[in-house]
C-alpha positions as CSV (number, residue, x, y, z in Angstrom):
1,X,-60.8,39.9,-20.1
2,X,-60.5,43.4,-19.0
3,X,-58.2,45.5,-21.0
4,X,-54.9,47.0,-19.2
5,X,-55.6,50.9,-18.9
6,X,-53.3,53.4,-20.9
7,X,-51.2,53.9,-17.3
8,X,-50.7,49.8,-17.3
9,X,-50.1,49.7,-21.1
10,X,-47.0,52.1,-20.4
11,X,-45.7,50.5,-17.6
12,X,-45.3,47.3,-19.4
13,X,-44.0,48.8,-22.5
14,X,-41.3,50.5,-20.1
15,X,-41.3,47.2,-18.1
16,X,-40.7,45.1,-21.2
17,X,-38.1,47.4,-22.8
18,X,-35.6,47.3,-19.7
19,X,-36.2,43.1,-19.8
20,X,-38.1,43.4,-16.4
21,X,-41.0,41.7,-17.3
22,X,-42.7,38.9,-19.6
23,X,-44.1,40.7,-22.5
24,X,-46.6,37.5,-22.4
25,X,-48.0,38.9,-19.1
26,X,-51.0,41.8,-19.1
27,X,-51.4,43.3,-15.5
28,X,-54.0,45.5,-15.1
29,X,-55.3,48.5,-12.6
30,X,-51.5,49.4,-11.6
31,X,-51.0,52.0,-8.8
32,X,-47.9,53.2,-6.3
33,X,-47.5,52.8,-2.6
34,X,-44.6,55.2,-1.6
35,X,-42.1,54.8,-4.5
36,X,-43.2,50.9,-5.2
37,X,-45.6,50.5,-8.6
38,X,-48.3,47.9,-8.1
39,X,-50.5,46.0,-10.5
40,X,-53.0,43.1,-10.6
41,X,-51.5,40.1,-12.4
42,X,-53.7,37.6,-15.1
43,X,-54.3,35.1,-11.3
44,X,-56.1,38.5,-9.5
45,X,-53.1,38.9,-7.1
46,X,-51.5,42.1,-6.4
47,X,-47.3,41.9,-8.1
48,X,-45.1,44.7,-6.9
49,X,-43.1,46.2,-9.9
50,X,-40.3,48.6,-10.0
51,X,-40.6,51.4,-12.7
52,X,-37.9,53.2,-11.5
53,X,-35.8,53.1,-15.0
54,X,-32.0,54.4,-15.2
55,X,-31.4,58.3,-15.1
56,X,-30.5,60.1,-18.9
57,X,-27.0,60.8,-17.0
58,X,-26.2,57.3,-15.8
59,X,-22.4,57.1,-16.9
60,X,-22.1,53.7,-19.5
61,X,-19.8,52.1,-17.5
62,X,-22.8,50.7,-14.3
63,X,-21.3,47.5,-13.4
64,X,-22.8,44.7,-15.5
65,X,-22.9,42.4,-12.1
66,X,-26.2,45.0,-10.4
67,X,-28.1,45.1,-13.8
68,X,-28.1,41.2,-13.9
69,X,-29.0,41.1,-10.7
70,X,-31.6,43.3,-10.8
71,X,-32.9,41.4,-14.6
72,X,-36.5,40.2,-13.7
73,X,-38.9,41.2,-10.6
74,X,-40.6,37.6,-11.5
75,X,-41.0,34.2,-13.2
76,X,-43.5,33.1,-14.9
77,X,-45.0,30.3,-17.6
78,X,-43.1,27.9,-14.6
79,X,-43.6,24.1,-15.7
80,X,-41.8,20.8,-14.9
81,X,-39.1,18.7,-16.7
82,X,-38.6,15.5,-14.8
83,X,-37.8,16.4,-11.1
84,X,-36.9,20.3,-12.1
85,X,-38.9,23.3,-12.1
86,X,-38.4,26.0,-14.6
87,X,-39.8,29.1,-15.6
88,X,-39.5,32.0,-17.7
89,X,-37.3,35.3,-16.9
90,X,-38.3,38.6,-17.9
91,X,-35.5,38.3,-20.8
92,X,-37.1,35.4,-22.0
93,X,-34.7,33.0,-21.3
94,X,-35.8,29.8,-19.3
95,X,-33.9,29.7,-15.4
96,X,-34.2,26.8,-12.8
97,X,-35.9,27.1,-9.6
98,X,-35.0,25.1,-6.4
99,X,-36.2,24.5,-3.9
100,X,-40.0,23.7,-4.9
101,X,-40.8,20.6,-2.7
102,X,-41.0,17.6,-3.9
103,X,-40.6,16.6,-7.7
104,X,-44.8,15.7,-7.7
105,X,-45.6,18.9,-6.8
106,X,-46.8,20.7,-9.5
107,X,-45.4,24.3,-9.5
108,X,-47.2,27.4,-9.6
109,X,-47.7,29.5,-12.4
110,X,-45.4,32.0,-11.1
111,X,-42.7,33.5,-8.6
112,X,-42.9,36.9,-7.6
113,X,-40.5,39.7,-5.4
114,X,-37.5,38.8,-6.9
115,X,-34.8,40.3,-5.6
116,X,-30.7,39.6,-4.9
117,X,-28.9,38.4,-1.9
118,X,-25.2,39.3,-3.5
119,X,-25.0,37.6,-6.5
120,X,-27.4,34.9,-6.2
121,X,-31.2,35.6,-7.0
122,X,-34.3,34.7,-5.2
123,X,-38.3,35.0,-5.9
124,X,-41.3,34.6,-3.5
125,X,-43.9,31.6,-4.0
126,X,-47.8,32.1,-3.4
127,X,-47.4,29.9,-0.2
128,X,-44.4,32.6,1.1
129,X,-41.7,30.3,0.8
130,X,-38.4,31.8,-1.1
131,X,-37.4,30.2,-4.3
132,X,-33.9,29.9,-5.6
133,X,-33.6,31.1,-9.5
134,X,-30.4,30.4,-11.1
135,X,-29.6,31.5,-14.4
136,X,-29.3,29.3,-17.9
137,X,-25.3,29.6,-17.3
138,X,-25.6,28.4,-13.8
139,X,-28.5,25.7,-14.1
140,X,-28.0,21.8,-14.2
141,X,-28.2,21.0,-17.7
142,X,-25.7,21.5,-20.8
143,X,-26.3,24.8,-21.7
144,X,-28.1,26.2,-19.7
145,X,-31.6,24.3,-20.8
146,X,-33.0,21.2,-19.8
147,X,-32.6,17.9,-21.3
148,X,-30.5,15.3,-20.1
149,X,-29.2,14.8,-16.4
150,X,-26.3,17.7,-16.5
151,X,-23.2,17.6,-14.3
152,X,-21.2,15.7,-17.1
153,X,-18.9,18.3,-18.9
154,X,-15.9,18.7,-17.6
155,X,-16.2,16.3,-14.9
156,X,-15.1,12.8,-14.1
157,X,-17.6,10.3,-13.6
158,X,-17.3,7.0,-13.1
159,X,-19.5,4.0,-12.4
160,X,-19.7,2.8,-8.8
161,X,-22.6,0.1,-7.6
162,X,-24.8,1.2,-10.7
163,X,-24.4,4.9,-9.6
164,X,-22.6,7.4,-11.9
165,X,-21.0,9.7,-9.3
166,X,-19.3,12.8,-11.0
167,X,-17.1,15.3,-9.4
168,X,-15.3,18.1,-10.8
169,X,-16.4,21.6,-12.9
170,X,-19.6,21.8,-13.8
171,X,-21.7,20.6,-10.4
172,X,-23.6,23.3,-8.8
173,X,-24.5,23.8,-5.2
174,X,-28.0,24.9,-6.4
175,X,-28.8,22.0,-8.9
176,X,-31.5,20.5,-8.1
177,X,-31.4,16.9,-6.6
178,X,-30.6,13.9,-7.9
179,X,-33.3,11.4,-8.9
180,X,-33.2,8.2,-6.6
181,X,-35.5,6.0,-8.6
182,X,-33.9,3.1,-10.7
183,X,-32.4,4.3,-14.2
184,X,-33.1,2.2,-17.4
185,X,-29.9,1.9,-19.4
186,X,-28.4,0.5,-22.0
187,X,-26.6,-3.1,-21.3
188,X,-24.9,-5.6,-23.7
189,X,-25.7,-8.7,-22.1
190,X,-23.5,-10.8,-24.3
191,X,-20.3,-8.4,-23.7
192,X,-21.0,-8.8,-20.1
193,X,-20.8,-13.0,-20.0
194,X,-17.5,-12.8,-22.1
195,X,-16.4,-10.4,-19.5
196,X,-17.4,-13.3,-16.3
197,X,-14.7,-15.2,-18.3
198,X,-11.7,-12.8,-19.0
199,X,-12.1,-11.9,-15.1
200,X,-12.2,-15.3,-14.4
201,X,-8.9,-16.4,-16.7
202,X,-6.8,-12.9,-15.3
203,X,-7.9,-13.7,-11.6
204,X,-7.1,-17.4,-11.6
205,X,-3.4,-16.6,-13.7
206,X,-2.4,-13.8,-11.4
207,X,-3.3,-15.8,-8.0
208,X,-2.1,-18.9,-9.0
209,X,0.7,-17.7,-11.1
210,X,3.5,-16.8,-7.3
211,X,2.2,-20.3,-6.3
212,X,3.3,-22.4,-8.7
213,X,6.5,-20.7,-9.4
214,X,7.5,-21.4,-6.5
215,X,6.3,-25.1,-5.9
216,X,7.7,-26.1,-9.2
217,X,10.6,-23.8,-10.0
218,X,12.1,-24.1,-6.1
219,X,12.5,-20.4,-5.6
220,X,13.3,-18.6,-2.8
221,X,10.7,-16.7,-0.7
222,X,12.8,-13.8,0.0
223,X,15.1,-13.6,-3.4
224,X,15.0,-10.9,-5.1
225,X,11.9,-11.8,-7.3
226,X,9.2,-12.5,-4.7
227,X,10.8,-9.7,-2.9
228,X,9.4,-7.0,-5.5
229,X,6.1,-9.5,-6.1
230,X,5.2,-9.4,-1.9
231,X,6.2,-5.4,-1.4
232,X,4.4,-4.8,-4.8
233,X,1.6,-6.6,-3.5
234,X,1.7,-4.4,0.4
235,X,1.4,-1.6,-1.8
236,X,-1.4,-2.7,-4.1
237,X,-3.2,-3.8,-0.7
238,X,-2.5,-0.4,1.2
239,X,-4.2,1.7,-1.6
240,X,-6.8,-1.1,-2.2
241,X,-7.8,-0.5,1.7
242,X,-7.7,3.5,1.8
243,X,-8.1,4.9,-2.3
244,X,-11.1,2.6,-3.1
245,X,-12.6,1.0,-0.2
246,X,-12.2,3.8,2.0
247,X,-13.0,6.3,-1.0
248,X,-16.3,4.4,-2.2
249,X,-17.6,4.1,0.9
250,X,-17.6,7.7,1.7
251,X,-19.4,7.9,-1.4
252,X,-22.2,5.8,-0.9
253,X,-22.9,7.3,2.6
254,X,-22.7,10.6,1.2
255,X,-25.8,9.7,-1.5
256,X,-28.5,12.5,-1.6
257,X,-30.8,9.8,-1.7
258,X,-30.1,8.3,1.6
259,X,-30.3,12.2,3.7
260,X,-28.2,13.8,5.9
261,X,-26.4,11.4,8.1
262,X,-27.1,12.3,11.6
263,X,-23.4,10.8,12.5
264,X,-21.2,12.6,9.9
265,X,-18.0,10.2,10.8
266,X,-20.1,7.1,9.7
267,X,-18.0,5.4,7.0
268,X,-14.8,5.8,9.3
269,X,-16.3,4.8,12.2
270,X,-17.2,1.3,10.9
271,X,-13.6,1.1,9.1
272,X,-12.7,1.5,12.6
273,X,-14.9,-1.5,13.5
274,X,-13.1,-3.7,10.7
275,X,-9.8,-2.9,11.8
276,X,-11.0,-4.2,15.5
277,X,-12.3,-7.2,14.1
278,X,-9.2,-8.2,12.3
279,X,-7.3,-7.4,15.4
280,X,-9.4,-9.6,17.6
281,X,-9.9,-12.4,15.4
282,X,-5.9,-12.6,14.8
283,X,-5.1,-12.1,18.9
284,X,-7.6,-14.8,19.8
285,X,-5.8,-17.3,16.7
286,X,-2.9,-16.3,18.2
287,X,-3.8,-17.5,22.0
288,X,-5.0,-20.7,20.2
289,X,-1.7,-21.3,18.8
290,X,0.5,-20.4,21.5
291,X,-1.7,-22.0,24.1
292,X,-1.1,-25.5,21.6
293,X,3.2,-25.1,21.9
294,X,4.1,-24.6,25.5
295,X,7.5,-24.8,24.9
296,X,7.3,-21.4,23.1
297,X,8.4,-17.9,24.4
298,X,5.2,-15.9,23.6
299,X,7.4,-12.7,23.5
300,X,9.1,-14.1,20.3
301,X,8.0,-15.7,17.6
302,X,7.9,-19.1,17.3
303,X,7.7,-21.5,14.5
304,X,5.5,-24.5,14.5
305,X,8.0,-27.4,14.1
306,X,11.3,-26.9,15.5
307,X,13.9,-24.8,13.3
308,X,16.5,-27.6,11.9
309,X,20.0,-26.4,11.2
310,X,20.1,-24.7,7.3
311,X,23.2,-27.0,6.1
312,X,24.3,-30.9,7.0
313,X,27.5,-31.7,9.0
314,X,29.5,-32.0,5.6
315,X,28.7,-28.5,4.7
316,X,26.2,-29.7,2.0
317,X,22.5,-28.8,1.7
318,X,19.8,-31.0,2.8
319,X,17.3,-30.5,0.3
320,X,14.8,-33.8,1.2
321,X,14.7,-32.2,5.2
322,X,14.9,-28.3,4.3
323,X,13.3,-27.4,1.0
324,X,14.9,-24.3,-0.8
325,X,11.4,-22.5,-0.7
326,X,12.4,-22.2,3.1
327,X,16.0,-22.7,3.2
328,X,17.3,-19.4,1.8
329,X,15.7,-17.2,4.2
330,X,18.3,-16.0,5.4
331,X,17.9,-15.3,9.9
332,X,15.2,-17.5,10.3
333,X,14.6,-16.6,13.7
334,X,12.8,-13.4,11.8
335,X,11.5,-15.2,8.5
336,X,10.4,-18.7,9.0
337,X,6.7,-18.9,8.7
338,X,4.9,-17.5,11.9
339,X,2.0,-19.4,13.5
340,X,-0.3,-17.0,12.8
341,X,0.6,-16.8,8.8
342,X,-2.2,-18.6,7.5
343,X,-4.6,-16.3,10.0
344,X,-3.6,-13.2,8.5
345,X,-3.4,-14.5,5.2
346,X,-7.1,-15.5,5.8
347,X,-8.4,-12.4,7.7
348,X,-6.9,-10.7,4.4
349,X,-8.3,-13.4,1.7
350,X,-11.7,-12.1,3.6
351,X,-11.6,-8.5,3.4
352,X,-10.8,-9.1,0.0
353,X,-13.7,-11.4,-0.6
354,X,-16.1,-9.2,1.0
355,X,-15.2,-5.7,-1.5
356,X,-15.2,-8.7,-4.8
357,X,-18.2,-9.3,-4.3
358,X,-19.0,-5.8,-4.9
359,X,-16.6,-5.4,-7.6
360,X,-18.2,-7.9,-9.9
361,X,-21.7,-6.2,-9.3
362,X,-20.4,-2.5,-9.9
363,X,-19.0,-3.9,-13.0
364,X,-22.3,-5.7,-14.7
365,X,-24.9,-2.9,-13.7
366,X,-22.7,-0.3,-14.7
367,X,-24.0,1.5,-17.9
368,X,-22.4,0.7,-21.3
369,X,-21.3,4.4,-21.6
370,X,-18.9,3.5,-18.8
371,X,-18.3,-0.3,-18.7
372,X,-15.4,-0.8,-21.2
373,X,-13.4,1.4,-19.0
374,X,-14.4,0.2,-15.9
375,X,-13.7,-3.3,-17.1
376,X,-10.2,-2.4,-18.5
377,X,-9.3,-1.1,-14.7
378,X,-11.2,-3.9,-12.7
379,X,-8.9,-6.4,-14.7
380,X,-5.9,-4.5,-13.6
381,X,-7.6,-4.2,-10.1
382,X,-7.7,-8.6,-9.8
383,X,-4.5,-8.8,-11.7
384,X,-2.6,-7.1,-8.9
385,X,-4.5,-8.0,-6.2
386,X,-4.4,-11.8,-7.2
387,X,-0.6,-11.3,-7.1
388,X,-0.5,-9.9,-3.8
389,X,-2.7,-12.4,-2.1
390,X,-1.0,-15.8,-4.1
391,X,2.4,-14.3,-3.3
392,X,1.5,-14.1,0.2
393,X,0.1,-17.6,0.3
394,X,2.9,-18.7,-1.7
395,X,4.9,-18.3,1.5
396,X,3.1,-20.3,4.0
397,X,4.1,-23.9,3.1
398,X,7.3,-25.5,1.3
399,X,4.9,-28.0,-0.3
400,X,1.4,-27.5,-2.6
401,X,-1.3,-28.2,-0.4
402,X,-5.1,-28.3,-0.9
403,X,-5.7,-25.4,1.6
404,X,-3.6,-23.0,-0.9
405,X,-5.4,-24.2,-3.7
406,X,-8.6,-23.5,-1.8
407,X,-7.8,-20.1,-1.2
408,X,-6.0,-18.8,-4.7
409,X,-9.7,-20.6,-5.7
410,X,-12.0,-18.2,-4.1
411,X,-10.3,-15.5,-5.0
412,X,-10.4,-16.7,-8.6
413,X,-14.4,-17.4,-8.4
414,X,-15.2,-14.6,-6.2
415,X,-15.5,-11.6,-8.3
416,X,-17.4,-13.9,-11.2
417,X,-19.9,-14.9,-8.6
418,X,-20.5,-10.7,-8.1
419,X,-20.7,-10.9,-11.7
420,X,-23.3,-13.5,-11.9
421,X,-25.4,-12.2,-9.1
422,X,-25.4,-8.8,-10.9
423,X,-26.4,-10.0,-14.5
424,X,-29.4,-11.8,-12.4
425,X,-30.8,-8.7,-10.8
426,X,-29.8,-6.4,-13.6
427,X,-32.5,-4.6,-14.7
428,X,-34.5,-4.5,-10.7
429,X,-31.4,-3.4,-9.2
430,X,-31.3,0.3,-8.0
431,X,-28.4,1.6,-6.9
432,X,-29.9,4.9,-5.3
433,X,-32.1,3.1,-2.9
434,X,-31.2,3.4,0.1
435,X,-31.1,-0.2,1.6
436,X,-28.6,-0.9,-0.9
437,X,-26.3,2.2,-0.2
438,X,-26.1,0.8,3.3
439,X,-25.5,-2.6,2.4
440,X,-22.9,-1.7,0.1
441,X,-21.1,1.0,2.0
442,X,-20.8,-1.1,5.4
443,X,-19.6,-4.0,3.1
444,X,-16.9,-1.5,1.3
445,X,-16.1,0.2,5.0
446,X,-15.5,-3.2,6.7
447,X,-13.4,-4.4,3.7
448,X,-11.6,-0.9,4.4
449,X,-10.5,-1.2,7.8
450,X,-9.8,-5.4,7.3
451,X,-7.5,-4.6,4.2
452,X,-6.1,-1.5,6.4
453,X,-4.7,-3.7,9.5
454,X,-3.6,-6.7,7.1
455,X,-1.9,-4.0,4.7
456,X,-0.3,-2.3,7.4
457,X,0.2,-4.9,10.1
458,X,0.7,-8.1,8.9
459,X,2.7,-7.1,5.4
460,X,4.0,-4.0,5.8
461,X,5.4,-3.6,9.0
462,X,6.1,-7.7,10.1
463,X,8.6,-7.6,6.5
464,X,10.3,-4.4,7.5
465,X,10.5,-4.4,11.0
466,X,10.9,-7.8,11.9
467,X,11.1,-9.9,8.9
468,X,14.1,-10.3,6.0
469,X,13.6,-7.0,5.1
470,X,15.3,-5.7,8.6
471,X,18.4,-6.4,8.0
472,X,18.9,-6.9,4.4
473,X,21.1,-5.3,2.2
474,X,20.8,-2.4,0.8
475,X,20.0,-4.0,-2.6
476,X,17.1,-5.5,-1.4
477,X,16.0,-2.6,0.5
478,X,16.1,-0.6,-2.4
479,X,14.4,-3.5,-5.1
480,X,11.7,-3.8,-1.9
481,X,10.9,-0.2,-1.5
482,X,10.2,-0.1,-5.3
483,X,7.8,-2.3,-5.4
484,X,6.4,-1.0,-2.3
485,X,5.6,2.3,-3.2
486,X,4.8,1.1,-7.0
487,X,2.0,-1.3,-6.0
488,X,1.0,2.3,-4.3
489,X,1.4,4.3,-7.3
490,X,0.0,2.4,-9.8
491,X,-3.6,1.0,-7.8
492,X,-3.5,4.5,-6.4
493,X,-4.0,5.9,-10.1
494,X,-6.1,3.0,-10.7
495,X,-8.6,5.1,-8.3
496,X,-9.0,7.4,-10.9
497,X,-11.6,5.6,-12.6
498,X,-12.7,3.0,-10.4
């Protein structure tokens, strides 16, 4: 090796005293051009190094911010830890580098011509290409160091499809990208088929539960009870529709593993599609129906069977004609059961099929760090949800038929069924590929816009505007908007973690 001459030798000793150099690195046959100090590094190429050191008279108080970004003119000893690059500063402290290609592509041994735009600092490759280097207290990993996947201090992260997404402190727009390939973790199978069981007990109690109080306990549809139940149960579906379906759907188009989306307004675009669907599938029911009773004004609704008088000619109540499930409603010209009921009830029991489905599989390929949480919420999310939907199909018949128990039935087996299908493919399943981002996005984004135009539509505004809630008391009113905008509150801080 040839030996650095004595003009070299200073150099780096004056080099290595500021902290502008690696005192690991010998450069040899060093000379200026105009005011810049050249030398030849250990790889034969020509480095350009700055020896212009502070003057005697510099005052002590030079702003800290220039000398740091003036701490190393390159990077050396640069090696690999999983899909990052990182190298060694002229302090000796190991920085990231983005922006390196792809994670296979073994880095070079150094970046040179570093040098500041503002605060952030930048080095040259071999090839030409300019490298971002960010410092230990900027870098991806606790600490500044590498180790495990960073991004988790101070954030909260939570489980979605088998993705951890995190948001808050700690995420930096220069960290290097996220890996897309399938994560081992850690999974407690038997925890996971005593959980297919509680979901399946909560779901079943909580959609069943408004139906069979009211076939067997003859209460009213619209007393005070099943007042706060159904406007508890608008609200649970409102912020079911936009704060997680809406929500998690912008998250799984907005992966890093599935690119850039050419069409930014994706995920709203197809909750636009879902609220069309659910439109057009109720207008053409509705044509059906209307086309089937002639007698009926289509500019009012109508009932099915013809609307009895509410008392017998001695003042009494006819219980065997009018049962009290549907004889306490008050001005039945606004409350008796619609034709189109059951149709919205079933346009809703779908969009709520289609995001269970999804539930029960974020739930089993979650990661244990996360699944007792997530399980504690998604119990909440079917015990509400199954309260909304049996209250609403609580309301469609006086008697117990088998198409109610039909329905509160696949909304109890649903979400076990995601279960089951995820404890089948749990250790191939990948959340970051990009097939199943799509998949599962459109599937959250349709049940988005379905749940939107049922929440909205068929619960929230028919009770107000034109059902018993128009021109109720102001008891009710008061007992209805309570539960309406707690069945917001509480699913909207549900969101939190799921």
């Amino acid at each position: 090796m040839v030996r650095p001459n004595g003009i070299s030798l200073a150099i780096g000793l004056l080099l290595s005293s500021s902290g502008l150099l690696v005192a690991s690195q010998e450069f040899t046959d060093c000379h200026s051009h105009g005011s810049t100090m050249f030398c030849v590094g250990p790889d034969g190429k020509e480095v350009p190094v700055s020896t212009e050191a502070p003057a005697p008279t510099q005052p002590p108080s030079v702003s800290a911010t220039t000398t740091a970004a003036a701490q190393t003119t390159a990077v050396t000893d640069c090696h690999t830890h999983s899909s990052q690059t990182f190298c060694i500063a002229g302090d000796g402290q190991e920085v990231q580098v983005t922006g390196t290609g792809t994670p296979t592509t073994e880095p070079p041994a150094q970046y040179t011509d570093c040098h500041a735009h503002g605060d952030e600092q930048f080095c040259m490759a071999p090839n030409g290409d300019e490298v971002q280097v960010l410092r230990p207290e900027h870098t991806s990993a606790p600490g500044g160091g590498h180790g495990e996947s960073g991004g988790k201090k101070g954030q909260n992260c939570h489980f979605h499809a088998g993705v951890e997404h995190c948001v808050g402190e700690g995420e930096s727009e220069g960290s290097a990208p996220m890996s897309c390939g399938r994560t081992d973790r850690e999974y407690n199978i038997p925890l996971r088929i005593g959980s297919i069981f509680v979901i399946l007990v909560t779901s079943s109690i909580a959609v069943f539960g408004p139906i069979l109080w009211a076939r067997f306990f003859n209460s009213s549809m619209n007393g005070i009870v099943f007042t706060i139940i159904k406007q508890f149960g608008t609200g649970i579906m409102v912020a079911t529709a936009f704060i997680h379906l809406y929500t998690h759907a912008h998250l799984m188009f907005g992966n890093q593993c599935l690119g850039e989306l050419t069409y930014e307004s994706t995920t709203s675009a197809i909750v636009m599609a879902g609220i069309f669907l659910s439109f057009l599938v109720e207008y053409i029911g509705n044509r059906i129906i209307l086309s089937r009773t002639p007698d009926c004004n289509p500019h009012a609704h109508c009932d099915v069977e013809p609307q009895p008088s509410l008392k017998s000619p001695d003042g009494s109540t006819d219980s065997q004609q009018h049962p009290p499930a549907l004889t306490d409603l008050g001005h039945h010209h606004h409350t008796l059961a619609r034709p189109d009921d059951k149709l919205s009830v079933l346009v809703m029991e779908a969009g709520i099929v289609f995001h269970s489905i999804i539930i029960g599989l974020t739930l089993v390929v979650a990661g244990d760090s996360g699944y007792v949480s997530l399980f504690i919420v998604i119990i909440f999310h079917q015990m509400f949800e199954g309260l909304a939907l049996g209250a609403r199909i609580a309301h469609l018949a006086p008697t117990l038929t088998a198409s109610k128990l039909i329905m509160a039935g696949i909304f109890t087996l649903i979400t076990p069924i995601g279960m089951a299908i995820g404890m089948g493919v749990l250790h191939e399943f990948n959340g970051n590929d990009p097939s199943t981002i799509i998949a599962i996005g459109t599937l959250d984004a349709l049940s988005a816009g379905i749940l939107a135009w049922v929440a909205l539509i068929d619960m929230w505004s028919h009770d107000w505007l034109t059902g018993d809630l128009a021109k109720a008391g102001p008891v009710k009113v008061c007992v209805g908007m309570t539960g309406l905008i707690g069945g917001m509150a509480l699913m909207g801080l549900l969101g939190k973690w799921a």
